[in-house]
N, C-alpha and C positions, 0 to 999 in steps of 0.2 A: 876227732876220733869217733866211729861209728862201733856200735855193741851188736851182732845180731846173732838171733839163735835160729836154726829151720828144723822144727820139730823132725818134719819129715826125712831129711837127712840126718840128723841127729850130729850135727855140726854147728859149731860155734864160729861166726864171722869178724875178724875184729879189722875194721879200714881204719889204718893208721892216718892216711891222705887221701886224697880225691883224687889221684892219678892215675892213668888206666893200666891195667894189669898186665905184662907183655912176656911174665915167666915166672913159672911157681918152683920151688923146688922143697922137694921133701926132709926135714932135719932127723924128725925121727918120726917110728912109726904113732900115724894117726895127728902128727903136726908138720903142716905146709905154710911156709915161708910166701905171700907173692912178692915178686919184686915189679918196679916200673921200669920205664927206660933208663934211668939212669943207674940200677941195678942195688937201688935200695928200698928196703923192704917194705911194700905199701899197705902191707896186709897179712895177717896170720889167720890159717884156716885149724881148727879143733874136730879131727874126727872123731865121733862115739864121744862126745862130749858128755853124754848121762853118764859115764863110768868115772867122771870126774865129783870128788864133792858138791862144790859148787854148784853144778848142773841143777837139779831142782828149783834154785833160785832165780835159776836165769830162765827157765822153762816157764815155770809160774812165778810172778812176782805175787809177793803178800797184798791179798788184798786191802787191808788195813793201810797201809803205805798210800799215800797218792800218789798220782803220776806227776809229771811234771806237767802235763795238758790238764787237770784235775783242777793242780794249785794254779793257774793260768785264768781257767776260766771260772773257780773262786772268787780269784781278784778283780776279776771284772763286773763279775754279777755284784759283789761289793762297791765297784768302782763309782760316786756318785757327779763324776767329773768335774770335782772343784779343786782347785790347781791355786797355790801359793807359793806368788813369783819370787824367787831367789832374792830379788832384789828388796819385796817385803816384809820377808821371813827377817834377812838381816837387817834392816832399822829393828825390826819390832827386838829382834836378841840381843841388839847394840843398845837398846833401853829407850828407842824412840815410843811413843804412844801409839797405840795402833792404832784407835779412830782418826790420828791428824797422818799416818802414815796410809791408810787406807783412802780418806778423804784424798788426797794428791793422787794416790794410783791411779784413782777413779777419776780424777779431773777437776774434782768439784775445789767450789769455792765453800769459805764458809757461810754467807750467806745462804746457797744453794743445798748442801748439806742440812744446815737449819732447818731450811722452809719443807726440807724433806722431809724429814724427822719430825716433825710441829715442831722444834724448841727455839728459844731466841740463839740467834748468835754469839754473844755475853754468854749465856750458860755454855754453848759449844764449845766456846776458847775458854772457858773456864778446864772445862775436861778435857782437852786438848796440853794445856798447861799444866794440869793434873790438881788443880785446885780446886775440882768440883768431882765427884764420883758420880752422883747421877743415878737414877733411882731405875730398877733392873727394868723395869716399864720403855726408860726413856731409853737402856742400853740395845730393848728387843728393837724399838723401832730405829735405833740409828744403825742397827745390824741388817736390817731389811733395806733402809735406805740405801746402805754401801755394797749390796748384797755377797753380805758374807755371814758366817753360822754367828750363832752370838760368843762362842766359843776363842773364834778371834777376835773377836775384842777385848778380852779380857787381861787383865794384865795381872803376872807373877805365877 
């Protein structure tokens, strides 16, 4: 459904469908019915629409309010394109770790991980297993290792 207003007519356009228009017919004065081919109504036309309440609303929207293109491009200039896959969201809220869930995304072995990060191995499956926390130093650099915020690594 399409909304439109044409100042200059002073008519309100409402497309119900995308169908093209092939007969209008008047219900009462100042509202026009269009119908399609198949003789159902595709569209209501609002003559002198400003003598309706509403009318001012639709003429000027509050500027206060954003548009829907506003909140859109908001989201975007926010957007910092980092994406967590379905599949690691749920280990990580099913209570798996998220350094050895992240570690597998990525490929890595533990060795490899490790040697990322400077730590031994031993310490890595220690946090891995959850028997080691690990000191926020070691958590920043295995967050850059996996590249992910340090944010996802954390767990609770």
């Amino acid at each position: 459904m399409k909304l439109e207003y044409d100042l200059a007519a002073d008519a309100l356009y409402i497309d119900l469908n995308d169908q093209p228009i092939i007969n209008s017919e008047p219900i009462k004065p100042g509202i026009i019915f269009d119908c399609d081919n198949a003789g159902k109504v595709g569209g209501i036309e609002v003559l002198s629409a400003s003598k309706y309440e509403d009318a001012p609303s639709i003429r000027q929207p509050d500027p206060a309010i954003p548009t829907d293109l506003a909140l859109l491009d908001a989201a975007h200039a926010a957007d910092d394109g980092f994406r967590i896959p379905a599949a690691v969201a749920n280990a990580i809220l099913g209570g798996e770790q998220p350094v050895k869930v992240w570690r597998e995304r990525r490929g890595l072995t533990q060795e490899a991980l490790a040697a990322k990060a400077g730590i031994s191995k031993a310490c890595l499956c220690q946090i891995e297993t959850r028997k080691r926390v690990g000191a926020l130093k070691t958590l920043q650099v295995r967050a850059y290792a996996l590249s992910v915020k340090l944010d996802d690594l954390r767990e609770g």
